[in-house]
Backbone as a printed PyTorch tensor [residue, N CA C, xyz], in Angstrom:
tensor([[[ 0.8420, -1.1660,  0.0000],
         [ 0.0000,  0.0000,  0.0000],
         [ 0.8860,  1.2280,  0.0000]],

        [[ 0.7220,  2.3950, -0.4810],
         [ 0.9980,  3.3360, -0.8740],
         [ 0.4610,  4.3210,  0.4710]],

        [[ 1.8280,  4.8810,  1.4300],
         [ 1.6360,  5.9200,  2.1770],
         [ 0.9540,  7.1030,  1.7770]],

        [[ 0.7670,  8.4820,  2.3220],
         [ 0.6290,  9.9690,  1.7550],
         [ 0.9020, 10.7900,  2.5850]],

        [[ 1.5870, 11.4710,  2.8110],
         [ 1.9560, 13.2550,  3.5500],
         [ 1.4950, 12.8430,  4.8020]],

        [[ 2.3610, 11.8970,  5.8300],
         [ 2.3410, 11.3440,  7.2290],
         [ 3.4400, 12.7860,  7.6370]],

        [[ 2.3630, 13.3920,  8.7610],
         [ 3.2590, 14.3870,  9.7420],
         [ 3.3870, 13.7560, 11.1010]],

        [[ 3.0120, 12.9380, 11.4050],
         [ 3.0110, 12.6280, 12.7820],
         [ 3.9840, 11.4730, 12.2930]],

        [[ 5.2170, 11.5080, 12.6740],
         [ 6.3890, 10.3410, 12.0850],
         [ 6.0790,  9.4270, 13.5460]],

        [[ 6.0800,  9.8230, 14.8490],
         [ 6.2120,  9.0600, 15.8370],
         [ 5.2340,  8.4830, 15.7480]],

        [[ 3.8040,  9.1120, 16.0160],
         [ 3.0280,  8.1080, 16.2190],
         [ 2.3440,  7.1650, 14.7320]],

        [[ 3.2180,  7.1900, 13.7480],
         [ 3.2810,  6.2580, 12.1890],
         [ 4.1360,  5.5550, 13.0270]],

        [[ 5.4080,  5.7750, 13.7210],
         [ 6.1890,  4.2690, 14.3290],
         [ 5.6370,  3.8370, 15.6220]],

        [[ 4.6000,  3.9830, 16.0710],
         [ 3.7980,  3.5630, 17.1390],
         [ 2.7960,  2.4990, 16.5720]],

        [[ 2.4710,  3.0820, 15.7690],
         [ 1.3850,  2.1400, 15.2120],
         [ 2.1990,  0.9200, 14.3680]],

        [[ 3.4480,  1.2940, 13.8260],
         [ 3.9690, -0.0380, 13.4060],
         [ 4.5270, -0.6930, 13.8900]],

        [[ 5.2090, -0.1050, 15.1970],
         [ 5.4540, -1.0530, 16.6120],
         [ 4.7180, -2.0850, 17.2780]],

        [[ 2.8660, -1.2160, 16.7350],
         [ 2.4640, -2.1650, 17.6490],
         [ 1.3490, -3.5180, 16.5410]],

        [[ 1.9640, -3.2420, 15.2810],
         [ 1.8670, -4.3410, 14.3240],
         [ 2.2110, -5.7210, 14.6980]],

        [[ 1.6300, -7.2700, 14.5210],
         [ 1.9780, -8.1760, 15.3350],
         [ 2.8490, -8.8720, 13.9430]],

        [[ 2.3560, -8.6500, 12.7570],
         [ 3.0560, -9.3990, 11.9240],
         [ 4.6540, -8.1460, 11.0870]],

        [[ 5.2210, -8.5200, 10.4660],
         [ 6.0350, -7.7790,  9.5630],
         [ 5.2030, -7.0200,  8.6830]],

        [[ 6.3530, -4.9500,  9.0000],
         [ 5.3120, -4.2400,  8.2530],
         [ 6.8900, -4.0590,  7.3580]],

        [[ 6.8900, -3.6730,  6.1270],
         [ 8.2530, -3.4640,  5.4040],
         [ 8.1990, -2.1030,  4.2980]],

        [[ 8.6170, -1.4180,  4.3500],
         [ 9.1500, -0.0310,  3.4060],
         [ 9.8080, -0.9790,  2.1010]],

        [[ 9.2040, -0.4700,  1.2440],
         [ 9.8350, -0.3820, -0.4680],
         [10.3450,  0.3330, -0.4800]],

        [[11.7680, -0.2030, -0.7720],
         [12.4480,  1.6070, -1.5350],
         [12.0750,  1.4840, -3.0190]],

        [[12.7810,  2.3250, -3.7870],
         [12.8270,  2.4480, -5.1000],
         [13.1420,  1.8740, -6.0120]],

        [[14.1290,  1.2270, -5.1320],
         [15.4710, -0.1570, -6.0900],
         [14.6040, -0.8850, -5.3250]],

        [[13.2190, -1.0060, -4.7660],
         [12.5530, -2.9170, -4.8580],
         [13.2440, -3.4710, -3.4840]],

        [[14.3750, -2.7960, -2.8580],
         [14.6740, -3.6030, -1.3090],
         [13.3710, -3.4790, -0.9950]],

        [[13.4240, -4.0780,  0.2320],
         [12.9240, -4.2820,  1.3930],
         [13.3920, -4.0920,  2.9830]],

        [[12.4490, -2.7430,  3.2520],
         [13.1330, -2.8950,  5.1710],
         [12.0680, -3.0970,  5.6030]],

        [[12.1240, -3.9060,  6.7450],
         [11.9740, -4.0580,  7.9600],
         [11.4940, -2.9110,  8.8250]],

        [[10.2980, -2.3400,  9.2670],
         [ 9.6860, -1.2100,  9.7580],
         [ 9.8090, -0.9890, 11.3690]],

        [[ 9.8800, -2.3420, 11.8980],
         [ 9.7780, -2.5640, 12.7900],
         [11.2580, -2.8370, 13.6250]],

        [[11.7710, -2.6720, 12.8840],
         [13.6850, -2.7240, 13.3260],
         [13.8620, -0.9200, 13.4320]],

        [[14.6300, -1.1450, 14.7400],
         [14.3060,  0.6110, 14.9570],
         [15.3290,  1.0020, 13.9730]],

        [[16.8240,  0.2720, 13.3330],
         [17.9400,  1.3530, 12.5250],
         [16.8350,  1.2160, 10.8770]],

        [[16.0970,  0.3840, 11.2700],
         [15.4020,  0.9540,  9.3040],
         [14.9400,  1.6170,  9.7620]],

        [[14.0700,  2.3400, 10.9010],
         [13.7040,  3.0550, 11.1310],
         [14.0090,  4.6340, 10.8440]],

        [[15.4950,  4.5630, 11.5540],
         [16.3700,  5.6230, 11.5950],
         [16.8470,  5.6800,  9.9930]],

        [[16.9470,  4.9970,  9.2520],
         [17.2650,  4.5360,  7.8400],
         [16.5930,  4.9580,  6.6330]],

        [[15.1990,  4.8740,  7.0230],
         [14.0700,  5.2800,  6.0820],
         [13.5540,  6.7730,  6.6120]],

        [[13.7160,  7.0700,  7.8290],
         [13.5770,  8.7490,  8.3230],
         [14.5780,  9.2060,  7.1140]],

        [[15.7220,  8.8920,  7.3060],
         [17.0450,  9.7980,  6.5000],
         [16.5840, 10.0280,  4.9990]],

        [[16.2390,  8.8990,  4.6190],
         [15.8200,  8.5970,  3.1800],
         [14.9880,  8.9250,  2.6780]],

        [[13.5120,  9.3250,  3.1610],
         [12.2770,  9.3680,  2.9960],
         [11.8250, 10.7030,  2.7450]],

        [[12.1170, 11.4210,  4.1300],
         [11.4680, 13.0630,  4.4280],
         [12.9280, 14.2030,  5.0400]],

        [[12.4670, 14.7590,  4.0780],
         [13.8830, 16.0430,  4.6230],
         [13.0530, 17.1640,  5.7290]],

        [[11.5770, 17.4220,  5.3140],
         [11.0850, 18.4460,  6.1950],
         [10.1040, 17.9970,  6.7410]],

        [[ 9.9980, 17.3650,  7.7060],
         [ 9.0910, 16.8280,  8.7220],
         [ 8.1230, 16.1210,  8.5960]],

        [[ 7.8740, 15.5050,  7.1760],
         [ 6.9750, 15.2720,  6.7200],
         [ 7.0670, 13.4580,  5.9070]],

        [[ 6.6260, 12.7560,  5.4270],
         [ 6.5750, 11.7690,  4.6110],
         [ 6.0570, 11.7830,  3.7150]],

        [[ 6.3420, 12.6280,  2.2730],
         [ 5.3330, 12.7410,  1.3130],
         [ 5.0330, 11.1010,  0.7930]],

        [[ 5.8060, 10.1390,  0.4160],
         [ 4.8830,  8.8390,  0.0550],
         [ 5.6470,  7.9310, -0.1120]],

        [[ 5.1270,  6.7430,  0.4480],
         [ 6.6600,  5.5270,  0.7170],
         [ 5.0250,  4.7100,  0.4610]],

        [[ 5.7970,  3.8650, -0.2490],
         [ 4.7010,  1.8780, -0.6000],
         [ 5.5170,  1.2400,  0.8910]],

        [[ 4.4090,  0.4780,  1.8810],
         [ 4.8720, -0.3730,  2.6810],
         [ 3.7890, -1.2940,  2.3970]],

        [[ 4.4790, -2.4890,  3.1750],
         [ 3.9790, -4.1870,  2.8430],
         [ 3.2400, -4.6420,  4.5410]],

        [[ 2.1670, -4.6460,  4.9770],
         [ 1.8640, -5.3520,  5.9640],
         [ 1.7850, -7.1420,  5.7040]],

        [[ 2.2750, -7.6520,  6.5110],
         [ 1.6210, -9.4180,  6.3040],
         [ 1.0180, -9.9530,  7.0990]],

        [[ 0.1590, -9.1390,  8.0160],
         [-0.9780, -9.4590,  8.1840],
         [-2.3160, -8.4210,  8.3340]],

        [[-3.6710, -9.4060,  8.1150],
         [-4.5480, -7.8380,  7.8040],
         [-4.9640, -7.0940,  9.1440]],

        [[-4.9880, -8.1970,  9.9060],
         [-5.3760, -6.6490, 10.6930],
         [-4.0980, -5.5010, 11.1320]],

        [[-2.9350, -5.9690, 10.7810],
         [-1.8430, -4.6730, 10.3210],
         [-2.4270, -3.3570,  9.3330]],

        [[-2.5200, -4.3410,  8.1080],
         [-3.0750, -3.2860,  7.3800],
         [-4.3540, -2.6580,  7.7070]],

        [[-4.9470, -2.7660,  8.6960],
         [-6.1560, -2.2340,  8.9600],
         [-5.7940, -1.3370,  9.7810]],

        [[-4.6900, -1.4470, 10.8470],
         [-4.5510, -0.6220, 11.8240],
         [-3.7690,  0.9380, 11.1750]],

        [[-2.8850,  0.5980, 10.1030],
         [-2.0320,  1.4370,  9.5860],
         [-3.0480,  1.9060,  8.2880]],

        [[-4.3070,  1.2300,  8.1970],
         [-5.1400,  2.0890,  7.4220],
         [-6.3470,  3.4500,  8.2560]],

        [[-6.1970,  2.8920,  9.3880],
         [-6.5140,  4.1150, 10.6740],
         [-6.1690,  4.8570, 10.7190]],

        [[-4.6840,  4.6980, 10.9880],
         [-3.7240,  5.7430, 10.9970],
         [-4.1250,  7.2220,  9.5350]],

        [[-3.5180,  6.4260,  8.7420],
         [-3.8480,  6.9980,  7.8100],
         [-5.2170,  8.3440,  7.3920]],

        [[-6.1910,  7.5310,  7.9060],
         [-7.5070,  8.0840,  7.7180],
         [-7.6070,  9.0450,  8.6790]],

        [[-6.8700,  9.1670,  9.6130],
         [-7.3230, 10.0040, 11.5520],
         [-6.3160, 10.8560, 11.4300]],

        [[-5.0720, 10.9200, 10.6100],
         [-4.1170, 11.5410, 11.0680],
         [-4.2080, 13.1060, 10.2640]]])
């Protein structure tokens, strides 16, 4: 699924903290991180958003009620 303009970065890693299955960031080159490992964390901050912001990153939940919770997020924030 395809992120959009996330300002609240902490509580986007709250909610994928508290994901029970693997949530994973696409980069561009097709890797794969790990969301839930705090240095991709620190990894994909660097990479992602220069001004406070997340204009749009594709991440992978593998399980649904992940994607349901990080589709909350989304909708409330």
């Amino acid at each position: 699924m395809k992120v959009q303009n996330i300002s609240d970065i902490n509580k986007f890693f709250q909610v994928v903290d508290s994901c029970k299955g693997r949530v994973e960031l696409v980069t561009g080159e097709g890797d794969r991180l790990n969301l839930k490992s705090k240095i991709s964390q620190y990894v994909s901050l660097a990479n992602v958003f220069s001004d406070g912001t997340i204009k749009e990153m594709e991440i992978l939940a593998s399980e649904p009620e992940d994607i349901q919770k990080l589709m909350e997020f989304m909708m409330n924030q």
